[in-house]
N, C-alpha and C positions, 0 to 999 in steps of 0.2 A: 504494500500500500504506500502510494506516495506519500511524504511527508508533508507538503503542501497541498492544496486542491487547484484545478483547474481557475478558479476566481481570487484565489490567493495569489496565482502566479499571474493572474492577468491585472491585479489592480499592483502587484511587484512592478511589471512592465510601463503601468502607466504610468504609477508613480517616478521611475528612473526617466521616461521620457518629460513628462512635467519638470525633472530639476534639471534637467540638460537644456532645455528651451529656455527655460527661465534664467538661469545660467550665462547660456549665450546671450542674451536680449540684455539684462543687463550687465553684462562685461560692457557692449554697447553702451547702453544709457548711463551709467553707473561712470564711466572713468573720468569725459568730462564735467560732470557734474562733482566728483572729488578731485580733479584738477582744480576747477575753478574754485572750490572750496577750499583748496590748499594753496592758492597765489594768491588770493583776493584779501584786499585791504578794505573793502567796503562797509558799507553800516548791515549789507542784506546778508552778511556772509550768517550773523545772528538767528535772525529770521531762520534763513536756507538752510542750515543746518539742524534747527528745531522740528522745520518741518520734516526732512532726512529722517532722523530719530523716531519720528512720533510711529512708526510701530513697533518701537520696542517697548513701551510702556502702553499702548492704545489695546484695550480688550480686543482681541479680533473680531469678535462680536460685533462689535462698532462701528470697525472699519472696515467687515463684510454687508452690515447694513447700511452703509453707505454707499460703498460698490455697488450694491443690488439695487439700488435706488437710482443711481445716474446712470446705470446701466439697465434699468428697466423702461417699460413702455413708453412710461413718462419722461424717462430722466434725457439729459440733453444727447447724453451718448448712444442711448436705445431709440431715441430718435432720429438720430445719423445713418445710425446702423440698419436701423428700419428703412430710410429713405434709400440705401445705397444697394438695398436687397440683401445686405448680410442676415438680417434675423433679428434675435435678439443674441444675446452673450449670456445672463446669467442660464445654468443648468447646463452647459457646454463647456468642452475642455479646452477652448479658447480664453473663454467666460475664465476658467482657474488661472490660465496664463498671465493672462493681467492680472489678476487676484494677487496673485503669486508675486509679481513682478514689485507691486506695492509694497506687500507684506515682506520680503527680503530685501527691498530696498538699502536699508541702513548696513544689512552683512555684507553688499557689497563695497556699500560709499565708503564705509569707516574706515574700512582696513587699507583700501587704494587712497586713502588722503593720509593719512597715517605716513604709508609708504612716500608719498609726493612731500609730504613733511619733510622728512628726511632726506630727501636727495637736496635738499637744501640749494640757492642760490648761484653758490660758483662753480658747479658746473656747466649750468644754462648759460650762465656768463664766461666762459669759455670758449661756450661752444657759436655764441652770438660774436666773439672774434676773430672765429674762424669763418667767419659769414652765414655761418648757417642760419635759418631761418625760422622762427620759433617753431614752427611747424616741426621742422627736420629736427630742431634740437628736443622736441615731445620726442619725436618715434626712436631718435638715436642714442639720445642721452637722457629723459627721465626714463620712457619705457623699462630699456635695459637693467636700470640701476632700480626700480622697483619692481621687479621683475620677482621677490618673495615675497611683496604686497599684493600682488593679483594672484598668486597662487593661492594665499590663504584667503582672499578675498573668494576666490571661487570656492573650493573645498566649501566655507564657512555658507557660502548661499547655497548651493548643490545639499547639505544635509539639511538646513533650515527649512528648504522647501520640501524634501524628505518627509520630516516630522509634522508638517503643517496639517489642522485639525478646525479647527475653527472656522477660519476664512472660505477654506475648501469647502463645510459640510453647507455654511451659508449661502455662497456664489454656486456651488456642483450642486448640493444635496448629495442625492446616494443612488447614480444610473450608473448599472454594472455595463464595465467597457466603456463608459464616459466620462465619467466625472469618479469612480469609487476609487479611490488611492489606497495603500498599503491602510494608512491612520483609522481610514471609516470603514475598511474592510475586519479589520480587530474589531472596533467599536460595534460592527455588524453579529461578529460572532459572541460577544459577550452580552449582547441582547438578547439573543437568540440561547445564552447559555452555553454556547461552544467551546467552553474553556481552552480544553485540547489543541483545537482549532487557533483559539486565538495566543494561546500560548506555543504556540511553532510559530504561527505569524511573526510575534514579537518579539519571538528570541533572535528570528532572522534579523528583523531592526533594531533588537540589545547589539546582536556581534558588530552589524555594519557600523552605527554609531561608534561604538568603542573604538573600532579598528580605522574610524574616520579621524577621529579624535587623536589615537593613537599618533596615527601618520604624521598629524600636523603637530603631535607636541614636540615628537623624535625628531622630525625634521626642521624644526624654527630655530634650536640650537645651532645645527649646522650651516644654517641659511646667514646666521648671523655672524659665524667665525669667519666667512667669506669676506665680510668687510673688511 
């Protein structure tokens, strides 16, 4: 008998595609936004950053019933979306994408401004003597040199959206092969009294957790004796 079931392994899958897209989309969105969070001298830098943060402390409750809301019939964005023929977004695995994208927000920003911190000044000013172009000197010389700040920056968004429970059951609900992730696949089977069930589930997500975590502790020592 397999150790998993066929719906364990299918909401395994979604859930690893959900933090790969999420993932990728914001590496995208995420790096300018702690670029400019990490060179700016302005008064919004306060603001932008609060906002950044606010779901690390926001119920996800909250901030999926808000989702669901500007993303619903009414809301400005389920009116877009309606108008352009896409549909609607919440109860769709689009619908989690963006969810998702929100709610790990800050595991990506932090750790890529962190790293932009630290590549400090004179080497952008170096490399603006050599003509380079602030452009050229982003991809050539901050890239490179915070190049263990995106690592953990990924790692740390890829398991956050892993674990995510909340936001998901709000914006998804619970449609098997759409929206049902590893989190509300457990939560399915402890409703249902599945112990069994959701205790293989979860031990699957105890080991990967750990072993994510692991990676990233054993590896941050090393990333730093590089300096």
């Amino acid at each position: 008998m397999n150790m998993l079931s066929d719906g364990d392994l299918q909401a395994l899958w979604l859930t690893v595609r959900l933090a790969t897209i999420v993932t990728m989309i914001l590496l995208i969105i995420g790096t300018p936004i702690a670029w400019w969070l990490a060179r700016t001298k302005t008064w919004w830098k306060g603001p932008a950053s609060a906002v950044v943060a606010l779901p690390l402390v926001l119920p996800p409750s909250v901030l999926g019933f808000y989702l669901l809301v500007v993303m619903g019939p009414n809301g400005p964005v389920g009116q877009l979306t309606q108008t352009l023929g896409i549909g609607l977004l919440p109860f769709t695995f689009w619908g989690l994408v963006i969810a998702s994208v929100f709610y790990s927000l800050p595991f990506m920003v932090q750790p890529l401004k962190t790293a932009f911190e630290a590549v400090g000044d004179r080497p952008l000013e170096v490399a603006a003597t050599l003509r380079a172009s602030p452009l050229d000197a982003f991809f050539t010389v901050a890239v490179p040199l915070a190049a263990p700040g995106f690592l953990t920056a990924s790692i740390l968004t890829f398991a956050h959206t892993v674990g995510e429970f909340g936001v998901i059951l709000m914006i998804g609900g619970n449609l098997p092969g759409i929206t049902r992730v590893a989190s509300v696949q457990i939560y399915d089977h402890v409703e249902a009294l599945e112990y069994m069930q959701a205790h293989r589930l979860s031990a699957v997500m105890l080991i990967f957790s750990f072993v994510v975590l692991l990676a990233l502790y054993m590896w941050r020592p090393n990333a730093n004796k590089s300096y």
